[in-house]
C-alpha positions, 0 to 999 in steps of 0.5 A: 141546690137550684141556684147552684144549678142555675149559677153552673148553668149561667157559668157555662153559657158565659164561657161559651160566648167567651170560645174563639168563634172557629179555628180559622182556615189555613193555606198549605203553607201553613198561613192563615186563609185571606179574609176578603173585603168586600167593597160596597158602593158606599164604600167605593165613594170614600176609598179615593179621597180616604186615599189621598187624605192618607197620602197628603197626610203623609206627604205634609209630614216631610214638606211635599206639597200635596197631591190631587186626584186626577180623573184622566190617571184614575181611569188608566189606573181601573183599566190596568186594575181590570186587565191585571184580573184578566191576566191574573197577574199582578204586573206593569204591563197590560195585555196589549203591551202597554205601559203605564205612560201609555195607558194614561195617554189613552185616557188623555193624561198629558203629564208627566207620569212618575210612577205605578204602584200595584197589588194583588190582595184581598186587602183593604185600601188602607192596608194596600197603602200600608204594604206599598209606605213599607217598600222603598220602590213603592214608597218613592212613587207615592213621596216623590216630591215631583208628584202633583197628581194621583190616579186611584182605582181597583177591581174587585173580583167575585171571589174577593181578590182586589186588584190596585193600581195607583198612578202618579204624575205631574 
């Protein structure tokens, strides 16, 4: 009788750990609550070149030569990462008026600039990249064959939301 005490008991706590862990939080639309991803320091170093070796990686597959990161486009990139957070909105100009070409000017890029992508979501990088492979308008800025370098940055605000901004020019 107490080993069949002991095997229930044992039964039951095995069953326990196999119990979803909570039901996860829905928005009024019915859709799962974003998770956040928070972006440590270790973190920030990888993300540009995981990035890139990402975006080389898919640009080898069709023939395109590969890409290099560029400061100058990296910094207009994590300023309009910023400004979007500011303006709480994901869109291509900044609060003064500027555009892409002119903030990569501020930061003294003298290229060519061939497109933005941007993003508002609680996504990680490799899933931003992802989103933007699945839209045509974001998939040419990243493939277009003209392209030599790439600008990468984001903003993480305290409640997890990230803002991206990638840049390319040549």
């Amino acid at each position: 009788m107490l080993n069949f005490k002991v095997i229930a008991t044992l039964s039951l706590v095995g069953l326990t750990a196999c119990a979803p862990r909570g039901v996860p939080q829905l928005t009024p639309d019915g859709q799962p609550l974003p998770v956040s991803h928070a972006i440590d320091a270790r973190e920030s170093e990888v993300i540009p070149q995981r990035v890139l070796q990402q975006i080389n990686t898919l640009r080898g597959n069709v023939g395109s030569s590969q890409l290099m990161l560029n400061p100058q486009l990296s910094a207009a990139a994590m300023a309009h990462s910023r400004d979007m957070s500011a303006q709480n909105r994901a869109w291509h100009w900044g609060s003064d008026g500027s555009s892409p070409l002119d903030r990569a000017r501020r930061q003294g890029y003298m290229g060519h600039i061939i497109g933005e992508n941007i993003s508002e979501t609680y996504e990680n990088d490799i899933q931003t990249l992802n989103a933007w492979m699945t839209m045509r308008d974001t998939r040419d800025i990243i493939m277009d064959p003209a392209a030599t370098s790439l600008g990468l940055a984001w903003y993480q605000e305290p409640s997890g939301k990230l803002w991206w901004t990638l840049l390319t020019g040549s």
